[in-house]
N, C-alpha and C positions, 0 to 999 in steps of 0.2 A: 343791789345784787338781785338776781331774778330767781323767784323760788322755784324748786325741782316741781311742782306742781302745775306754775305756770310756763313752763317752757314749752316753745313749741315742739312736735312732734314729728324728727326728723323719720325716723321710722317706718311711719306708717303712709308717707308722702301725702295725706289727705291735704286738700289747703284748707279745708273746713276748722281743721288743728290751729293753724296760723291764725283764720280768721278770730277764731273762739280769744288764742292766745291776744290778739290786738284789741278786741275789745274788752279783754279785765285790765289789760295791761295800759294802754293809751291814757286812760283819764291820769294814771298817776304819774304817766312822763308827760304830761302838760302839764301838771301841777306843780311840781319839781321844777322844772325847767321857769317857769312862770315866777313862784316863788323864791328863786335864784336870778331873777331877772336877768336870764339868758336867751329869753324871748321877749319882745315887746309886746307890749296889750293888745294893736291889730291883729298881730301873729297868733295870742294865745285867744283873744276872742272868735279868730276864723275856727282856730283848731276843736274849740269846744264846741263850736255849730257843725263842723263835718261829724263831731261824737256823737252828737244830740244826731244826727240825721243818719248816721247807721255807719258812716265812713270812716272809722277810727285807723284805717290804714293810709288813709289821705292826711290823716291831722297830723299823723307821725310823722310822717315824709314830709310836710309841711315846715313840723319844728325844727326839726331833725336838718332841713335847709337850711334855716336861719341860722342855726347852732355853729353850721359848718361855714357860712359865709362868715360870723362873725371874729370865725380864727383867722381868716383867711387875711384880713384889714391890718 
């Protein structure tokens, strides 16, 4: 569940809001996701390099791929 804290800020339309909320929130839906082995290790090893390089909205969208092709099968 996503704390009232981190949620993004519909509000105020900023994407800075967004941004901010992706990068507290990213590392721990790779994590989750990683340690539920509902991503594989290429997937979760890419995800953690676009974090580490500043693009925690790329990694999401990344996992977030995988997650959804693998219902798809």
């Amino acid at each position: 569940m996503i704390s009232e804290r981190t949620q993004p800020s519909e509000t105020t339309g900023e994407s800075e809001d967004v941004s901010d909320w992706y990068a507290l929130e990213a590392p721990g839906i790779v994590a989750g996701l990683e340690a539920s082995q509902s991503i594989g290790p290429v997937t979760a090893a890419t995800a953690w390099r676009l974090i580490a390089a500043g693009q925690p909205v790329k990694a999401v969208e990344l996992v977030l791929t995988e997650v959804d092709e693998s219902w798809r099968r």
